[in-house]
Structure formats: structure tokens, C-alpha cells
N, C-alpha and C positions, 0 to 999 in steps of 0.2 A: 504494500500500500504506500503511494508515492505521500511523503510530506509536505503540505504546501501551505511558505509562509503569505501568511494576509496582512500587508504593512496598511497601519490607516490609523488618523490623527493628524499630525503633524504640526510645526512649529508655524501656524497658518493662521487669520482669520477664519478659514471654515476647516480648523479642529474639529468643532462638535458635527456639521456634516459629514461628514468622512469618517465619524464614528456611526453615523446611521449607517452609512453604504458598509463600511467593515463590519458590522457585525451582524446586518441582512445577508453577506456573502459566508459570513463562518455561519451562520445558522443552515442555509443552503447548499452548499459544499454537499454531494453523494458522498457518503461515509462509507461506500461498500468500495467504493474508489481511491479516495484520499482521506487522508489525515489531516485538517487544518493546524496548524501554529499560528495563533494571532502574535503580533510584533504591534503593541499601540507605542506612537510616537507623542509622547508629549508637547506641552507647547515649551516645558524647559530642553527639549533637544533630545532626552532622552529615548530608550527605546527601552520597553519592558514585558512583559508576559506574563499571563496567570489564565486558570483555567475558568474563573468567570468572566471574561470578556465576551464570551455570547452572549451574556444579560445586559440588555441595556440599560437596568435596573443598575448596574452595576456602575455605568458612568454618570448616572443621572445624580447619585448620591456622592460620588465623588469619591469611591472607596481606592483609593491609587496604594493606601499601606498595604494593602494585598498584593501589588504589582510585585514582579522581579527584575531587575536592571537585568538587561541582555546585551549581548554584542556576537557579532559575528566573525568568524576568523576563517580563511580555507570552506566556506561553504556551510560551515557546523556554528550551528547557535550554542552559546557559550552565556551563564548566568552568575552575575556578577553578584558575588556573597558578602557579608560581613567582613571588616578587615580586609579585604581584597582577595579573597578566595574565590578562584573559580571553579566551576563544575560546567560539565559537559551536557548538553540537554539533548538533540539530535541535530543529524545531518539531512538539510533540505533539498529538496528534490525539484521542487518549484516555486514560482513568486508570482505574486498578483499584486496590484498598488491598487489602494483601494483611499489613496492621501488624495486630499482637494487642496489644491492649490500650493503657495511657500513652495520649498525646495525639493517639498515630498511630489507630488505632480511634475515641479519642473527640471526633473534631472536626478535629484539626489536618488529616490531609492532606486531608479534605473542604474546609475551608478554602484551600488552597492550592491547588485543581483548580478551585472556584470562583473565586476571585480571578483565576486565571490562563485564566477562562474554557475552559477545559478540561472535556467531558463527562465525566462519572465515571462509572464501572458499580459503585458502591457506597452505600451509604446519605448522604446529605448531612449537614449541620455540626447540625442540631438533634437530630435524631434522633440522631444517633451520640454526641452527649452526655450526653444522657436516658440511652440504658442503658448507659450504660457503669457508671454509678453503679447498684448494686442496689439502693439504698432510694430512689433515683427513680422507677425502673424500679418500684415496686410502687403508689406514688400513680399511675403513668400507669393501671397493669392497673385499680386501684381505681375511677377514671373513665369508664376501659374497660366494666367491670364482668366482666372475668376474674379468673376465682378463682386467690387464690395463699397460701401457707402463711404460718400469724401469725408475724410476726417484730417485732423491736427494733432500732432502731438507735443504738448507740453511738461517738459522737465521743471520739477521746482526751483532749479537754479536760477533755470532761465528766468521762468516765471517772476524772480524776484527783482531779476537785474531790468527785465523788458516788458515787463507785467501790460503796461499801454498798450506796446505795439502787440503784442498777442490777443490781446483783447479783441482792436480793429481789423487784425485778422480776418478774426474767426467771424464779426461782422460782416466784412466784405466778402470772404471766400461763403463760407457756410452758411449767413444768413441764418434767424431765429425763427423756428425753438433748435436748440441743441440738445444730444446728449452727453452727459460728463461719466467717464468711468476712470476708477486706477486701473493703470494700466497690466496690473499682472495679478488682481483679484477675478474669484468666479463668482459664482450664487448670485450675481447680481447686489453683492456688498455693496454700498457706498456710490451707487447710483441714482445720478439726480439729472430733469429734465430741467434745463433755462431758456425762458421765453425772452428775458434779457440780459445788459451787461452785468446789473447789480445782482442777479440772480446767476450769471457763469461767475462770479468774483466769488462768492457764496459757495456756489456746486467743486470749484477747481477749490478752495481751501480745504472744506470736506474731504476730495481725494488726497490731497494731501496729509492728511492727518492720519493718510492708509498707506500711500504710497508715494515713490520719491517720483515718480510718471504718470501723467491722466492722458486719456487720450480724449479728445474732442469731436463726435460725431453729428452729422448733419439729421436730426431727427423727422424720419417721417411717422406723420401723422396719421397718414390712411394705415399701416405696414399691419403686419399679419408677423409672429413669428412663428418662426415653422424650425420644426427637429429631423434630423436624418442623420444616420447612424452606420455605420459598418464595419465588418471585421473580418480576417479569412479563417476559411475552414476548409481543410482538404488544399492546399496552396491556390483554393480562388476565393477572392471578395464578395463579401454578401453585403448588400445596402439594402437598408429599412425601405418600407416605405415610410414618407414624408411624414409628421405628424404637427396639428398645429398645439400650440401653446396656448391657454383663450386666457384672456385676460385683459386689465381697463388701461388702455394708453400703455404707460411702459410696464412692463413685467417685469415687477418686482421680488426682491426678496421676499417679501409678504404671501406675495400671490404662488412664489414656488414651493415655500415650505411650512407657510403658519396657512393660510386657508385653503392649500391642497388637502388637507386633513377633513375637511368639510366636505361632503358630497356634493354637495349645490358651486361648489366649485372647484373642482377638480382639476385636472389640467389634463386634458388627451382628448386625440380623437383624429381618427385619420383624414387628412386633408383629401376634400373631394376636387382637387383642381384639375382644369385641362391637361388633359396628355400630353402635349408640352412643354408645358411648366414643370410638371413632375418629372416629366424624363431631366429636365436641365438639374432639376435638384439634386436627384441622386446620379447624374453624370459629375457633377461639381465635387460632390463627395466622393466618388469613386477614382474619380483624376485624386484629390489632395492625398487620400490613403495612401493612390499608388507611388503616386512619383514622392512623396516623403517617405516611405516606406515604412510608412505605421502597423504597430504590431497591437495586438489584442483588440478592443472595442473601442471606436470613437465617436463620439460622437458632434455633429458640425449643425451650430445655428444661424438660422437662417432668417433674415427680411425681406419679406416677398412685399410691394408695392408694384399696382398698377401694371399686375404680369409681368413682372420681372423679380429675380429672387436672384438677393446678395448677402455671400458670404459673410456671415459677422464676427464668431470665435470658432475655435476650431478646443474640445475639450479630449483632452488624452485619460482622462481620469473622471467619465460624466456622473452624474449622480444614478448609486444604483447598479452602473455598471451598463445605463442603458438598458438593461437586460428587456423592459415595458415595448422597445419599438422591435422587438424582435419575438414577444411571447403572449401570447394572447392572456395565462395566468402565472400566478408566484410559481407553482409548482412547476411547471417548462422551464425552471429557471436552471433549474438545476441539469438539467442538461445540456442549457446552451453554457454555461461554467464549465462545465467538463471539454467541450468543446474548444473552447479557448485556452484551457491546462493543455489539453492534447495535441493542440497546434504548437502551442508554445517548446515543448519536447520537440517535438516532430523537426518545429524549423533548427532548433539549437543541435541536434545531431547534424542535420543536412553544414548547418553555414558553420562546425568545428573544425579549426586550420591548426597547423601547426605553429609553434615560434619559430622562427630562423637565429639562431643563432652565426653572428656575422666574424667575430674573429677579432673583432678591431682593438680586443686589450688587449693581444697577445705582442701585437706590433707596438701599441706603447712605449714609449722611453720613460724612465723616470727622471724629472726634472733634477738639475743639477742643484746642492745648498751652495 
């Protein structure tokens, strides 16, 4: 029975996200298959373990004196004891990141599954950098040649030294209402519409107070947000279909995660668009998976206005797992999971190379005292 670590937490504003999605996926995991090892990252950096972390009861009360300090060496999780005693816990077999946003989504535990030679069933250490950043994320689409909505980006630096002229900017190019995001938060943190100056003055110090980059997007009014999702199985890509997102003007934190809980407002429902809108949708998603060479499940949102539909983030780490645009119930879940462990093996045998060892200390001189 293959072991597989579930990293989720992280040193992030959506910490406690990323502990819904970790511990829907340790509860879900086929056990006749794998072994899960939860790995929660706290927000002091740490990384620890214990065998209640499938209770969400368990984070809601804050019981962390139960956790155990973990660390990883050669592949094998290793538990850091009193005094500095370690003890040996097991050897992993596979990795899922189930971290929103911070280091844990953009890079870090892809880094740490690689290094530890450990197969990952999530996007690897370059890609998961790229979008994590939204004003990356839109030179990549521009190369791509997917269309996405004209935006600005403002660093605080700047912002403090030319604050005016950014201002007149975003007036003259973008024209109001705008949207304000930090530039490398998800969940919709710290998202604010301005209809004016004193109101982006307002929305861009907010981001600020999350992030050292906001990006500035030109806000349509009419827009639709739409979901679409994919990942491979068998070495070919599956994309969702479309799904919209229903919600009042901008889609909010509020609207994703506190009145989803509400029936009367839920969020899903497949989008009944013309055949080719939809085809461009998940043709759009289908291009970024391939040509970035994204691994396990992504998922890419979407602004669709006036029949046309633009790129807006690209999430390597979506809430959930995504698992909803591809499973009709919870219980399908656990198979399309198993799916994505088994790809994740599958590719990590196939792309296994050797090191070359080149020779070039042997030739060395040592410098003269």
C-alpha cells in the first residue's frame, strides 16, 4: 500500500482553506489503495503530523499540542522529539499539495517532493511559481496568445514614489470601475471593486497591507465567471466542462466560502453556452496545461463578456482539488484521486534520468598559499 503525503496549511493567508481541501482529501483517499500521511504546515513555517488531522474538529479548536514536528530527509519522514531526538516515521511513496497559496502552492512543497524524489500528483516548482503571481500569469497567456482582460501592475514601491502618475494611469488606460487584487493571493482575499480615484487609493492600500504587488484590472460589469478545469490520465488531458460561478457583481470571498454553505446559494452549474464559446474555453485551458506542462488538476478562471471568454488566474492548487467539475458526487471522488496518484507514479518512472557525473574535480589544481 503506496504512502501518500497530503501537504496542506501553509504559511499563507488561506491557511485555514487549504485545511478544508487537506483534510476532504485525507478523508477521501481509497484506503484499500493508499495510506495517507497528513504533513499540516503551519503558519509559523512549521511542518507536523498527528493522527487526528482528518477531524476538522481538530483545527477548528486549535489542538496543535497534539501535532508532531516532522521533517523530511532522502524521501522518509523523520519526527522531531524532545531534546532533539529523532525517530523515523515512514518512507513516502507519493505527494499531493493540497497548500493555497504562500510558498506552499507557489513552489515550495513542489520543491520538496522533488528534492526528496518523491512523485507529486501536482503541478511542479516552475509552473507553480509563474501563476501564482497574476501579473506573471498574464505575460505567460500573452505568449500563449490567450486572451485576458487589460490590466496594471503596481508594486508598493512604486506606488509610493509615483503614486499620481499610476493613479492617471489606470484612469486613462483602464477607465472606471476597476478591479484591485494582491497580486499573489487566491480565495478572492483582499479584493475590492473602484468606481473611483479615492476609492482605487482605498482598494490598492488594502492590497497592500497583503501584498508587496496589486494588480489593477479593467472590471467588466456585464462578465459571467466561468470554471474549467483539467488534468491527465493515461498520458492524455481531460478538461471539464465549463462551469459558471453565480454570484452578485464581483465574487467574493463571501460568496465562495461563507454563503456556499447555504443552499439558496450555492455556486455551480454547468454553463449552457454556445458551442463556441465553450469549445474556446476549454481549448484555452487545454493549450495552458499543455504547453506549461502542468501536472495533476488545474484549475483556470474564466471572464466570459459579450461572447468572448478571458483568461483571468490560472490555480495549480484549486479549492477541493477541483474534484466538483469533474464528479457528479463526493463519492466519485475518490476515484478521480486515485487517478491522479497513479498518473503521478506513472509519469515519474517514464521522465527518471540519470546524473552525469562530468569529471571536472578530478582536473582541479589546488590553488597555491
Amino acid at each position: 500500500m503506496r504512502k501518500v503525503a497530503v501537504f496542506f496549511g501553509g504559511k499563507s493567508c488561506e491557511n485555514e482553506i487549504s485545511v478544508l481541501t487537506g483534510v476532504f482529501v485525507l478523508n477521501v483517499l481509497d484506503r484499500t489503495k493508499f495510506s495517507p500521511v497528513p504533513i499540516y504546515i503551519h503558519t509559523d513555517g512549521g511542518a507536523y503530523t498527528a493522527p487526528n488531522m482528518t477531524d476538522i474538529q481538530t483545527f477548528k479548536e486549535k489542538k496543535y499540542s497534539s501535532f508532531t514536528r516532522v521533517f523530511l530527509d532522502g524521501g522518509v519522514l523523520y519526527a522531531l522529539g524532545k531534546r532533539g531526538k529523532v525517530k523515523r516515521l515512514t518512507k513516502l511513496d507519493i505527494a499531493l499539495n493540497c497548500c493555497h497559496g504562500g510558498l506552499g502552492e507557489g513552489g515550495g512543497v513542489s520543491a520538496i517532493a522533488e528534492w526528496n524524489g518523491i512523485p507529486l500528483a501536482s503541478p511542479a516548482l516552475t509552473a507553480s511559481g509563474v501563476f501564482l503571481d497574476k501579473c506573471t500569469t498574464k505575460t505567460v497567456l500573452r505568449a500563449l496568445g490567450v486572451p485576458f482582460v487589460d490590466y496594471l501592475r503596481v508594486n508598493e514601491r512604486d506606488y509610493r514614489k509615483r503614486g499620481a502618475f499610476l493613479l492617471k494611469s489606470v484612469a486613462s488606460r483602464l477607465k472606471y470601475p476597476v478591479v484591485v487584487k494582491p497580486a499573489h493571493l487566491g480565495s478572492s482575499i483582499g479584493i475590492r471593486v473602484a468606481k473611483n480615484e479615492d476609492e482605487l487609493r482605498g482598494a490598492l492600500e488594502n492590497a497592500f497591507t497583503l501584498d508587496y504587488r496589486a494588480i489593477v484590472e479593467k472590471y467588466l460589469t456585464d462578465k459571467k465567471d466561468v470554471n474549467c478545469a483539467a488534468y491527465c490520465h493515461g498520458g492524455e488531458i481531460v478538461v471539464s466542462e465549463p462551469e459558471e460561478a453565480f454570484g452578485a457583481g464581483l465574487y467574493s470571498f463571501e460568496e465562495k466560502y461563507i454563503k456556499r454553505t447555504d443552499p439558496k446559494m450555492r455556486s455551480g452549474g454547468r454553463c449552457a453556452f454556445s458551442g463556441d464559446l465553450r469549445d474556446k474555453i476549454r481549448a484555452y485551458t487545454r493549450t495552458v496545461y499543455k504547453r506549461m506542462d502542468l501536472r495533476g488538476v488545474v484549475r483556470m478562471d474564466f471572464l466570459v463578456s459579450k461572447d468572448k471568454a478571458y483568461l483571468c488566474e490560472v490555480n495549480t492548487v484549486p479549492g477541493s482539488l477541483a474534484y466538483y467539475l469533474f464528479c457528479e458526487r463526493v463519492s466519485d471522488a475518490r476515484a478521480f484521486f486515485t487517478d491522479l496518484l497513479e498518473e503521478a507514479v506513472a509519469q515519474a518512472k517514464e521522465e527518471e534520468k540519470s546524473i552525469v557525473y562530468t569529471g571536472i574535480l578530478s582536473t582541479a589544481q589546488p590553488r597555491k598559499k
